[in-house]
C-alpha positions in Angstrom: -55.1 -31.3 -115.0 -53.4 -34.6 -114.6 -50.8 -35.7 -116.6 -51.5 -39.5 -117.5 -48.0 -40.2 -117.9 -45.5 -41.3 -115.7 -41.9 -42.0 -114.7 -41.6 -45.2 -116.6 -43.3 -42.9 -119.5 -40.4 -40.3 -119.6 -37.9 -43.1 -118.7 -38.9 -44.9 -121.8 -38.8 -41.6 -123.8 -35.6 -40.5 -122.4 -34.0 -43.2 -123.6 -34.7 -43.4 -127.2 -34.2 -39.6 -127.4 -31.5 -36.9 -127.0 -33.7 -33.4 -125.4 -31.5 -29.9 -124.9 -31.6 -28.9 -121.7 -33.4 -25.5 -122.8 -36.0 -28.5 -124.2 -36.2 -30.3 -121.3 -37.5 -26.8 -118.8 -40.1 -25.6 -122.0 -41.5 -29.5 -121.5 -41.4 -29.1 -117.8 -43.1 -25.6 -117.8 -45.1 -25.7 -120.5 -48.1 -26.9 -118.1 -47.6 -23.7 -115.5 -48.4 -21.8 -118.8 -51.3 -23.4 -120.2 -53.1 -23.1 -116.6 -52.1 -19.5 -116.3 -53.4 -19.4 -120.1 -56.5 -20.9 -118.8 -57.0 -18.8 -116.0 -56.6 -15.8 -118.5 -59.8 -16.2 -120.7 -61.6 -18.8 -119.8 -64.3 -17.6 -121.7 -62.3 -17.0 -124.8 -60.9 -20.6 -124.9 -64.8 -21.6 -125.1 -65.6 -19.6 -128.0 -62.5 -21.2 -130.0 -60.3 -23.8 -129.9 -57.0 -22.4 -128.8 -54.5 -25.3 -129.4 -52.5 -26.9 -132.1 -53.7 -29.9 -133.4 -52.5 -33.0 -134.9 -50.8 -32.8 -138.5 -53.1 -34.4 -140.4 -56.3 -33.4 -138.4 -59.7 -32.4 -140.6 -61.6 -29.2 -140.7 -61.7 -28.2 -136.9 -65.7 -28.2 -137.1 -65.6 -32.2 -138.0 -62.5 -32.6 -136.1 -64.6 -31.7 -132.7 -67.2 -33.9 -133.9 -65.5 -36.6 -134.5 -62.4 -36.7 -132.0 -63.4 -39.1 -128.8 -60.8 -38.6 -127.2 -59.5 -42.1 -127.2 -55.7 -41.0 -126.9 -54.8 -43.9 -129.5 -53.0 -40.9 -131.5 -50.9 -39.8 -128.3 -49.6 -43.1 -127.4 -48.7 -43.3 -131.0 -46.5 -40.7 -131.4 -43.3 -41.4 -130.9 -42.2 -38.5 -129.4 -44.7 -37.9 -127.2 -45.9 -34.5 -128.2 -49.7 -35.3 -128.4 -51.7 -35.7 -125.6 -55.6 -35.2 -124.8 -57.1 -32.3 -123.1 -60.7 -31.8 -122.6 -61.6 -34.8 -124.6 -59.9 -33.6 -127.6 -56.0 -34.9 -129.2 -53.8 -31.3 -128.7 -50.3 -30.9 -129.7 -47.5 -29.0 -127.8 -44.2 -28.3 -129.1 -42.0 -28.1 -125.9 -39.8 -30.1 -126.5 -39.6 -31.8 -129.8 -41.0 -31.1 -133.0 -43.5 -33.0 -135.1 -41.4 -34.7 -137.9 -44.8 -35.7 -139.6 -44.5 -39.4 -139.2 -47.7 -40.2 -139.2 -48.0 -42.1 -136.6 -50.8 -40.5 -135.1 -53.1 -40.7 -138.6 -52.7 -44.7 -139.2 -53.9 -45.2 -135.1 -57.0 -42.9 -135.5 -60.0 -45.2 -135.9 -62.7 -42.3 -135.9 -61.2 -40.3 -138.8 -60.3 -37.0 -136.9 -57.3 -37.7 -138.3 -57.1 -38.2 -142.4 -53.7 -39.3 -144.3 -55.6 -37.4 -147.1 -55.3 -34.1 -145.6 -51.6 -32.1 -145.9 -49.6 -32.9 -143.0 -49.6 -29.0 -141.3 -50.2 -28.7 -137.0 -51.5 -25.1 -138.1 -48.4 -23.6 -136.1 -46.4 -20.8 -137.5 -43.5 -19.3 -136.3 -43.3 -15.3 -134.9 -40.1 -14.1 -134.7 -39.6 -12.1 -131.9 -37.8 -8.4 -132.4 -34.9 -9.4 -130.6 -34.0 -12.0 -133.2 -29.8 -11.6 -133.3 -30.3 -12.8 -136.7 -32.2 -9.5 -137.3 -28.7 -7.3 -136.4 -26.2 -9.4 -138.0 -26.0 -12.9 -140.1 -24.3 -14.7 -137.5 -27.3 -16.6 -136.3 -28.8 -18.1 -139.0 -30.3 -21.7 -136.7 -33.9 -21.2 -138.0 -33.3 -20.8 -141.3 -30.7 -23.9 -141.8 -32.7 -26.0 -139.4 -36.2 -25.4 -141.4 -36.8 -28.6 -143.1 -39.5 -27.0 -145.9 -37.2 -23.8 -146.4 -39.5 -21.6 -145.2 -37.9 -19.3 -143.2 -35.2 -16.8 -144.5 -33.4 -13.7 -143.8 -33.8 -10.8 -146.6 -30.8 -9.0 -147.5 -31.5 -6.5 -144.8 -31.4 -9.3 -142.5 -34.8 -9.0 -141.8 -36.2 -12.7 -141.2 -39.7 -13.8 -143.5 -41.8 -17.0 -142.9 -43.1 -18.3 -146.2 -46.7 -19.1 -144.4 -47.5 -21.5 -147.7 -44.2 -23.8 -147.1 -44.4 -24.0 -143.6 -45.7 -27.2 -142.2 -45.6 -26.1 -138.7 -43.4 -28.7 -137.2 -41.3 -26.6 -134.7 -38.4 -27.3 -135.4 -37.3 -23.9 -135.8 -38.8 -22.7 -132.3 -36.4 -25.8 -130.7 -32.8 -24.8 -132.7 -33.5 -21.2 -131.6 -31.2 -21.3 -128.3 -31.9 -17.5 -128.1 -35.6 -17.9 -127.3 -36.9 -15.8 -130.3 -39.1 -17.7 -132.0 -43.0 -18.7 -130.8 -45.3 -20.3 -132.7 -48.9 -19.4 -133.1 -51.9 -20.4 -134.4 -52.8 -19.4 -137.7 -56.8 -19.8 -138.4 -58.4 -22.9 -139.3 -61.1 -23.6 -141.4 -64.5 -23.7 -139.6 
């Protein structure tokens, strides 16, 4: 498990972009994870696909099919949040959230990627129980920072994520500086 990117990579990226410092460790640890995700259930990442894909990515089925794996999608993305892992275009949201720019779609030349399809990674944020915003309303950070206005807090200040609005992008996860939001898969078509 290489990364194929280097110093002059993150230089590059570091310079066009302003990362928290809570960002920069989740991008720096993020890979520990994965290989002690891997090491988990190895058997269970063969069965199904356990990663986010890219936002305007086609029926997983045809997606698998059709991806080559040519990383034209991940050097496209100006953030850097796509990258290819076992032949296949993944997205991790460590660091910076997917603002749906469509980079990746116009550079796919195999049509894994479709500007027909609704731009969604097929994230979804889980707040955790801890959520301060769950005791009182002084944290509010995921629900003003949610561009679709899908998350909010009920009058009991219990917090809701409006599955159908929600694009995925991450944003909330990042502007969360207690750590109380993850973001899951939620199931693709077959």
């Amino acid at each position: 498990m290489s990364d194929p990117r280097d110093a002059g990579f993150y230089r590059t990226w570091m310079s066009s972009r302003t990362v928290s410092r809570r960002g920069l460790f989740r991008g720096l640890l993020s890979p520990a994870k994965q290989a002690v995700e891997q090491t988990v259930s190895p058997e269970k990442a063969l069965l199904v696909r356990q990663c986010a894909r890219p936002p305007q990515a086609i029926a997983e089925s045809q997606f698998i099919q059709k991806c080559d794996g040519c990383g034209r999608c991940a050097e496209a993305c100006p953030v850097g949040i796509l990258s290819i892992r076992e032949g296949k275009a993944i997205l991790a949201i460590e660091y910076a959230e997917c603002d749906a720019c469509g980079a990746c779609t116009s550079s796919c030349e195999n049509g894994a990627l479709d500007a027909a399809v609704v731009m969604d990674t097929g994230l979804r944020p889980v707040i955790l129980p801890q959520c301060l915003g769950r005791m009182d309303d002084l944290c509010r950070m995921c629900e003003i920072a949610c561009p679709r206005t899908a998350i909010f807090f009920n009058q009991q200040n219990q917090p809701s994520v409006d599955s159908a609005k929600c694009n995925g992008c991450g944003k909330c996860k990042l502007v969360c500086y207690h750590g109380d939001i993850d973001l899951s898969l939620k199931h693709h078509d077959s």
